[in-house]
Biopython code that builds the backbone (N, CA, C, O; Angstrom):
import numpy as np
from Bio.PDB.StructureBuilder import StructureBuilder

atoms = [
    (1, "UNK", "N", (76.023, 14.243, 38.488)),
    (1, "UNK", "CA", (75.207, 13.492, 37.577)),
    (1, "UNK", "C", (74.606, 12.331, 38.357)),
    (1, "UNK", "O", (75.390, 11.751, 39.108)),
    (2, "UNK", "N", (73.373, 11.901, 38.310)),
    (2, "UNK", "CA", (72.387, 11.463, 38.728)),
    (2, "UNK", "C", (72.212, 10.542, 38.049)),
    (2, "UNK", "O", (71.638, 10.811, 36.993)),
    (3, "UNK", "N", (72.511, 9.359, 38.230)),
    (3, "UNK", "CA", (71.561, 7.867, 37.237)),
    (3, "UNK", "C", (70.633, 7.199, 38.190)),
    (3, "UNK", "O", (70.678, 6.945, 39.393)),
    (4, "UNK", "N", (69.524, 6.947, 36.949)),
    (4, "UNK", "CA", (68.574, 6.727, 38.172)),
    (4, "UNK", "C", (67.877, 5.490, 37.394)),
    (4, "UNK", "O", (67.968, 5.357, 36.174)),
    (5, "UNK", "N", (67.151, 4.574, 38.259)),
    (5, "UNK", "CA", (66.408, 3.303, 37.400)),
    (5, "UNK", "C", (67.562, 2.304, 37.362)),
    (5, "UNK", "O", (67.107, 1.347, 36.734)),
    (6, "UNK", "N", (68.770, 2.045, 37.696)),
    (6, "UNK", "CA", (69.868, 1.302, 37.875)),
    (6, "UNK", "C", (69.336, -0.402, 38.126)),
    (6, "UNK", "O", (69.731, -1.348, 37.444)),
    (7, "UNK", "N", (68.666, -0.462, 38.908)),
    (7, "UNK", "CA", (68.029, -1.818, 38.425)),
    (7, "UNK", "C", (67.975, -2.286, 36.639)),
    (7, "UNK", "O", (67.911, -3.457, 36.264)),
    (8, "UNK", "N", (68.008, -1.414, 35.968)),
    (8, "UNK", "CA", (67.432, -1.532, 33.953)),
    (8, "UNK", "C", (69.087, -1.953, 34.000)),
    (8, "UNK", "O", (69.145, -2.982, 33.328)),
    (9, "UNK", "N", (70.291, -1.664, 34.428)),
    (9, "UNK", "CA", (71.546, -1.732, 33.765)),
    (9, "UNK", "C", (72.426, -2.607, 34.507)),
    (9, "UNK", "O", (72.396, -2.894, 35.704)),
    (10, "UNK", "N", (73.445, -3.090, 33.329)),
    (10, "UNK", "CA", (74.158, -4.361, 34.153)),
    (10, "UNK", "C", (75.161, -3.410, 34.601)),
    (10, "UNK", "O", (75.570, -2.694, 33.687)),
    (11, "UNK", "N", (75.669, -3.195, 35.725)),
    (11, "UNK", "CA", (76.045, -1.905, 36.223)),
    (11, "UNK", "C", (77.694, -3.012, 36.441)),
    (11, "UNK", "O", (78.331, -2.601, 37.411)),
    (12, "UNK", "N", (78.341, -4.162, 35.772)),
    (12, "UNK", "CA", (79.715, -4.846, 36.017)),
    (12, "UNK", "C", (79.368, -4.072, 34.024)),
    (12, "UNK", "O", (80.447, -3.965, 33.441)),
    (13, "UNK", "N", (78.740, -3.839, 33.567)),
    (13, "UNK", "CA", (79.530, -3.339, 32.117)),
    (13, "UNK", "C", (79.579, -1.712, 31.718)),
    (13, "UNK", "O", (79.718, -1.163, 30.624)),
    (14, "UNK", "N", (79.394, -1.131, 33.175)),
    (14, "UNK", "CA", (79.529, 0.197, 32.769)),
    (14, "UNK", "C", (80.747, 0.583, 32.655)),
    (14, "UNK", "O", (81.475, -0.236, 33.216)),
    (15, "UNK", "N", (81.361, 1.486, 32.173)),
    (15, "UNK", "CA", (82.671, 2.309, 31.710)),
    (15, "UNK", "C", (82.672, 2.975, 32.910)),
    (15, "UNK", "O", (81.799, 3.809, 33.150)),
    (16, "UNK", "N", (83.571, 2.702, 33.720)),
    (16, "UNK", "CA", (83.377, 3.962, 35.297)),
    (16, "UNK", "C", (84.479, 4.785, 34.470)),
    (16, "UNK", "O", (84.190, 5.977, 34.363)),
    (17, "UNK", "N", (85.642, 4.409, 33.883)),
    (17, "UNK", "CA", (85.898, 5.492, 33.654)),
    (17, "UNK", "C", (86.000, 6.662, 32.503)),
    (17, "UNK", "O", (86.649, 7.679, 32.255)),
    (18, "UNK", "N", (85.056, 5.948, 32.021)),
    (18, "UNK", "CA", (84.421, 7.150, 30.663)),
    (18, "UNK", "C", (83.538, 7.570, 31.683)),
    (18, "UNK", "O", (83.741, 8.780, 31.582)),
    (19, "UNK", "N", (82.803, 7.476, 32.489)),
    (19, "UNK", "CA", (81.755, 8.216, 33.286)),
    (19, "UNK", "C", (82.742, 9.035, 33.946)),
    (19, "UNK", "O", (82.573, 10.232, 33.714)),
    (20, "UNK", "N", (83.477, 8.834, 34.509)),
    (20, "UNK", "CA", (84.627, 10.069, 35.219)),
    (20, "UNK", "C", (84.820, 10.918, 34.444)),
    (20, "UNK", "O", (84.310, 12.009, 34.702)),
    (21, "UNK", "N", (85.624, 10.779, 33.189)),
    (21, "UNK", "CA", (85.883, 11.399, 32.390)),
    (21, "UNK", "C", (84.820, 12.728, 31.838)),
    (21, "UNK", "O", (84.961, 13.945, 31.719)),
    (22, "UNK", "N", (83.840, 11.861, 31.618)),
    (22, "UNK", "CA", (82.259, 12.416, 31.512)),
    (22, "UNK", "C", (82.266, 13.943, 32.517)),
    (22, "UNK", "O", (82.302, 15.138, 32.224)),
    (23, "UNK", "N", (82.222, 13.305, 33.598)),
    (23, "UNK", "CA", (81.999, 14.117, 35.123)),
    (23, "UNK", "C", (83.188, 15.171, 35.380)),
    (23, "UNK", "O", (83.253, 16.318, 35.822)),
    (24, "UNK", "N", (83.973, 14.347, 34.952)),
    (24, "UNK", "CA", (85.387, 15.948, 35.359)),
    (24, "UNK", "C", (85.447, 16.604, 34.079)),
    (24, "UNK", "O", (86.092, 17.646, 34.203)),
    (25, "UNK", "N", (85.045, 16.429, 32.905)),
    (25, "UNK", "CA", (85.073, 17.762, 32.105)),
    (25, "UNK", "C", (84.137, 18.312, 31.586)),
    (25, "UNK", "O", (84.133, 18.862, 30.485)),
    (26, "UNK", "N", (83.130, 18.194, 32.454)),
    (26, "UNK", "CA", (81.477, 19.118, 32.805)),
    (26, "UNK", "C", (81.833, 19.462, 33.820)),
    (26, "UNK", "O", (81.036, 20.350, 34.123)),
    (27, "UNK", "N", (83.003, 19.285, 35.125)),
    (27, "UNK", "CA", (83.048, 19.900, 36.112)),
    (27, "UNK", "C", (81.904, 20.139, 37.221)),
    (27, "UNK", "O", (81.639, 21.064, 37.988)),
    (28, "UNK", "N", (81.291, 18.739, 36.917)),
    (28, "UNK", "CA", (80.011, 17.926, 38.016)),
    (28, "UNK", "C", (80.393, 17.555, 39.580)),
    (28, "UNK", "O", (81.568, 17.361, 39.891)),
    (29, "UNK", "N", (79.588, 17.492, 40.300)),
    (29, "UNK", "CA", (80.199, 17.337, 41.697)),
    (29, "UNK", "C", (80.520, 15.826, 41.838)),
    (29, "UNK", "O", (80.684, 15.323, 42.949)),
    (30, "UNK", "N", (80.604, 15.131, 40.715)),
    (30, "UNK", "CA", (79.841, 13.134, 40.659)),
    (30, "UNK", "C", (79.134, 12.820, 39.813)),
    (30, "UNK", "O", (78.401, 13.311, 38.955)),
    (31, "UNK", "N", (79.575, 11.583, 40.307)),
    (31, "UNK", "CA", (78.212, 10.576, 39.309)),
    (31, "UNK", "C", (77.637, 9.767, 41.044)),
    (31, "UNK", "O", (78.241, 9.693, 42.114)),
    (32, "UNK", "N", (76.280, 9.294, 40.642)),
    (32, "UNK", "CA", (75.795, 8.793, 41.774)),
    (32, "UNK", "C", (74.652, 7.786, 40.783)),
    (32, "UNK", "O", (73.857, 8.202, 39.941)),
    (33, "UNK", "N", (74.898, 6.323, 41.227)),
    (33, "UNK", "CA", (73.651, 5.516, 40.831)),
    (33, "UNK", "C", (73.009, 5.218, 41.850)),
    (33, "UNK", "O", (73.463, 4.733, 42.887)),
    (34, "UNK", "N", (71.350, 5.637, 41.479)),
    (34, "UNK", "CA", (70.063, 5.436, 42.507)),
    (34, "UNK", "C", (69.275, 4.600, 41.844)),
    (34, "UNK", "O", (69.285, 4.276, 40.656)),
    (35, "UNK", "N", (68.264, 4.132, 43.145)),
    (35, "UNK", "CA", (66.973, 3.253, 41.999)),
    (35, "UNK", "C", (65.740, 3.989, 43.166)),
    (35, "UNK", "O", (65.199, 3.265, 44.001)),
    (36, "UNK", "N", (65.507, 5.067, 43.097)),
    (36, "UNK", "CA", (64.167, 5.690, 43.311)),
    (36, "UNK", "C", (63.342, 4.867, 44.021)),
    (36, "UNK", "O", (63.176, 5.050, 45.227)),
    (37, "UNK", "N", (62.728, 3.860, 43.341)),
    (37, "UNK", "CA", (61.892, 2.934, 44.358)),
    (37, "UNK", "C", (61.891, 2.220, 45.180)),
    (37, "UNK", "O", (60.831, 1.812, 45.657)),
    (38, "UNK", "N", (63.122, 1.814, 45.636)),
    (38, "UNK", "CA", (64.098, 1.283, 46.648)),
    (38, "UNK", "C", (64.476, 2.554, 47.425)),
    (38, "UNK", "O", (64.354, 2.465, 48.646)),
    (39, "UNK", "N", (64.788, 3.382, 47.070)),
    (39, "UNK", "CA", (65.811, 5.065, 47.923)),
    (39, "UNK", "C", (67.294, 4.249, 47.554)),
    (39, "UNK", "O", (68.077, 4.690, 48.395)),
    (40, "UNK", "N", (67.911, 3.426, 46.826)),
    (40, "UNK", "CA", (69.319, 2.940, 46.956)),
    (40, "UNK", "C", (70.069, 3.934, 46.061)),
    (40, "UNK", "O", (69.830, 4.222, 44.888)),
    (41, "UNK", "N", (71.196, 4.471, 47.015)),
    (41, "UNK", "CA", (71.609, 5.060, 46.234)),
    (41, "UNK", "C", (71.466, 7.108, 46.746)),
    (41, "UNK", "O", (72.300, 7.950, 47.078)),
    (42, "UNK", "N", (69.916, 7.125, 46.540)),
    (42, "UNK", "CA", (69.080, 8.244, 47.128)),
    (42, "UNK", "C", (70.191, 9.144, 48.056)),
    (42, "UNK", "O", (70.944, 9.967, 47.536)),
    (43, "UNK", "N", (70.168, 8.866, 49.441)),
    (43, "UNK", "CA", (70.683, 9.888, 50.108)),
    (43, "UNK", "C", (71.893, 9.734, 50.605)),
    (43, "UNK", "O", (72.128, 10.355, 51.642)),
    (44, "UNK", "N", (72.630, 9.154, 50.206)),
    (44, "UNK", "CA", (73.806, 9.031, 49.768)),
    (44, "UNK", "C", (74.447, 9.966, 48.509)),
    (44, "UNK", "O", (75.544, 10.501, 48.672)),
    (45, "UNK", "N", (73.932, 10.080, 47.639)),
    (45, "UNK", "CA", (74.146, 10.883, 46.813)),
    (45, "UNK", "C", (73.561, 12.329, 47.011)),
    (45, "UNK", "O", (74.169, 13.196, 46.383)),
    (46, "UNK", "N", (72.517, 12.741, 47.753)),
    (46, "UNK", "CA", (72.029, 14.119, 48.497)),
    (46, "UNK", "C", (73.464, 13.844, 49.429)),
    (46, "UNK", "O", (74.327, 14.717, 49.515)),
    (47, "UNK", "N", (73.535, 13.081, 49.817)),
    (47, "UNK", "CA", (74.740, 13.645, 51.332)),
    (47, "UNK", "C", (76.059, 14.315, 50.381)),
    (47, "UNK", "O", (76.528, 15.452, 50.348)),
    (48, "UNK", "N", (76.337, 13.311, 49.793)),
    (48, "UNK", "CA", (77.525, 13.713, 49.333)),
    (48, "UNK", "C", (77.503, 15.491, 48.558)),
    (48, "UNK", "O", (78.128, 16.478, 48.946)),
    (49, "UNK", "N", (76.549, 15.365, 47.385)),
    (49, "UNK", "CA", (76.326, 16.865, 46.805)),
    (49, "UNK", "C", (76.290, 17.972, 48.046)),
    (49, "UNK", "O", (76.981, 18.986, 47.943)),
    (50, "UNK", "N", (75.489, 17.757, 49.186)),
    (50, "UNK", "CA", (75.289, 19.119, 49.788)),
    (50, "UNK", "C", (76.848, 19.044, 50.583)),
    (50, "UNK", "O", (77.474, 20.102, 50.654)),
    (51, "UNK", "N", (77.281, 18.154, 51.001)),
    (51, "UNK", "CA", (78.707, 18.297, 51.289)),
    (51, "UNK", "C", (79.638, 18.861, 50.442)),
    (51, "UNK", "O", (80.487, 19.688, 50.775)),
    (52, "UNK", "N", (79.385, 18.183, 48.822)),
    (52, "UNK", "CA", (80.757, 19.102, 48.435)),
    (52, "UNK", "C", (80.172, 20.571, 48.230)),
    (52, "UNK", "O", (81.051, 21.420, 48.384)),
    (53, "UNK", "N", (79.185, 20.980, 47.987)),
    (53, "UNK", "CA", (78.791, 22.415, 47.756)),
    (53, "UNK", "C", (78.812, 22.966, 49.301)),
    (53, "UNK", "O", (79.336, 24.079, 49.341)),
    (54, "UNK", "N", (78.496, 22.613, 50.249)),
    (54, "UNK", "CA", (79.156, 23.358, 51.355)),
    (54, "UNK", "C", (80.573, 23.594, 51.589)),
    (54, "UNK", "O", (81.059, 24.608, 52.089)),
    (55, "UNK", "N", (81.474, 22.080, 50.987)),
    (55, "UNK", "CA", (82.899, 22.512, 50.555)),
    (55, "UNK", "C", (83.433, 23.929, 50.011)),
    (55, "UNK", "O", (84.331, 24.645, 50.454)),
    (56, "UNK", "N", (82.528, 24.103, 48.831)),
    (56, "UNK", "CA", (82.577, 24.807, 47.651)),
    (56, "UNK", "C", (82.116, 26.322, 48.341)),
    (56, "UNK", "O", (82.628, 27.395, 48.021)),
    (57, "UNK", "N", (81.343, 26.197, 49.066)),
    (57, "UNK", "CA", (80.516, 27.384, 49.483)),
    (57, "UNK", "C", (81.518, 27.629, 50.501)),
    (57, "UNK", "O", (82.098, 28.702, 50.333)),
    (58, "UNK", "N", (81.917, 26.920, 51.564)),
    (58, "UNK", "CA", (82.594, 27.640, 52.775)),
    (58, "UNK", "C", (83.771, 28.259, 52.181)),
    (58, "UNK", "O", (84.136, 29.276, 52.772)),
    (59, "UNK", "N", (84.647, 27.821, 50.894)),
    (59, "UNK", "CA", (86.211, 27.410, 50.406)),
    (59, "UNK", "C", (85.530, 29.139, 49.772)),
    (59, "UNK", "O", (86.188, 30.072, 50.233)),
    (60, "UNK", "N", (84.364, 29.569, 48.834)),
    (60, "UNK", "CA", (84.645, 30.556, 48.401)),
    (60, "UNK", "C", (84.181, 31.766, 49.363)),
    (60, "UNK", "O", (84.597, 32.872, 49.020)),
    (61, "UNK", "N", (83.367, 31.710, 50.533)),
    (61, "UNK", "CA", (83.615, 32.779, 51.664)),
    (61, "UNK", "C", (84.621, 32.996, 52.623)),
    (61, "UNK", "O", (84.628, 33.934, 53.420)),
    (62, "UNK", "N", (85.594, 31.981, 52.518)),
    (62, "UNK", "CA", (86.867, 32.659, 52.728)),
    (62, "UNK", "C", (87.798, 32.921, 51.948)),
    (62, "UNK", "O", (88.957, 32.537, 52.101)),
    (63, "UNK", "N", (87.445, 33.498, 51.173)),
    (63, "UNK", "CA", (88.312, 33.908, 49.978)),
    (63, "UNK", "C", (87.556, 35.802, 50.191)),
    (63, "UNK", "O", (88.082, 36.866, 49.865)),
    (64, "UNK", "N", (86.500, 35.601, 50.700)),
    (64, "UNK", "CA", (86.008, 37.406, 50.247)),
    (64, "UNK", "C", (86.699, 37.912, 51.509)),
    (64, "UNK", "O", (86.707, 39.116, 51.768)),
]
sb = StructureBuilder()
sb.init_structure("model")
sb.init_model(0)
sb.init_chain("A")
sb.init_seg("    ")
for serial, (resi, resn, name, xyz) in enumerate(atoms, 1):
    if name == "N":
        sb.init_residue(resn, " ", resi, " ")
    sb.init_atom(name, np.array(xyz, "f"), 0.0, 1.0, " ", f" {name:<3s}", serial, name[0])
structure = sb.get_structure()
C-alpha cells in the first residue's frame, strides 16, 4: 500500500498500527509514505516491493 501526497497529513497522528493491521490482513507487501513531487519516499518504496517479490519469486521457484 502506497500513500501518496503525505505532505496533506500530520503523519505524528497516524495509527501505524491500525495501518499494519490494515496491511497484514490484505496480505500487502507494506505500507510506504511518498510525496511524488519531492520523489520522498518514491524509490524506497519501489526498492523495497521489487525486493520482497523477488523474495517471493525466488522462495516459490525453489519449491518446483
Amino acid at each position: 500500500m502506497v500513500a501518496y501526497k503525505v505532505d496533506l497529513i500530520d503523519e505524528d497522528n497516524l495509527d501505524k498500527t491500525k495501518i499494519q493491521s490494515f496491511v497484514k490482513e490484505r496480505d500487502f507487501l507494506g505500507y510506504y509514505l511518498t510525496l511524488a513531487k519531492t520523489g520522498q519516499g518514491v524509490h524506497d518504496a519501489f526498492n523495497a516491493i521489487i525486493d520482497k517479490l523477488y523474495s517471493k519469486y525466488k522462495a516459490l521457484s525453489s519449491e518446483l
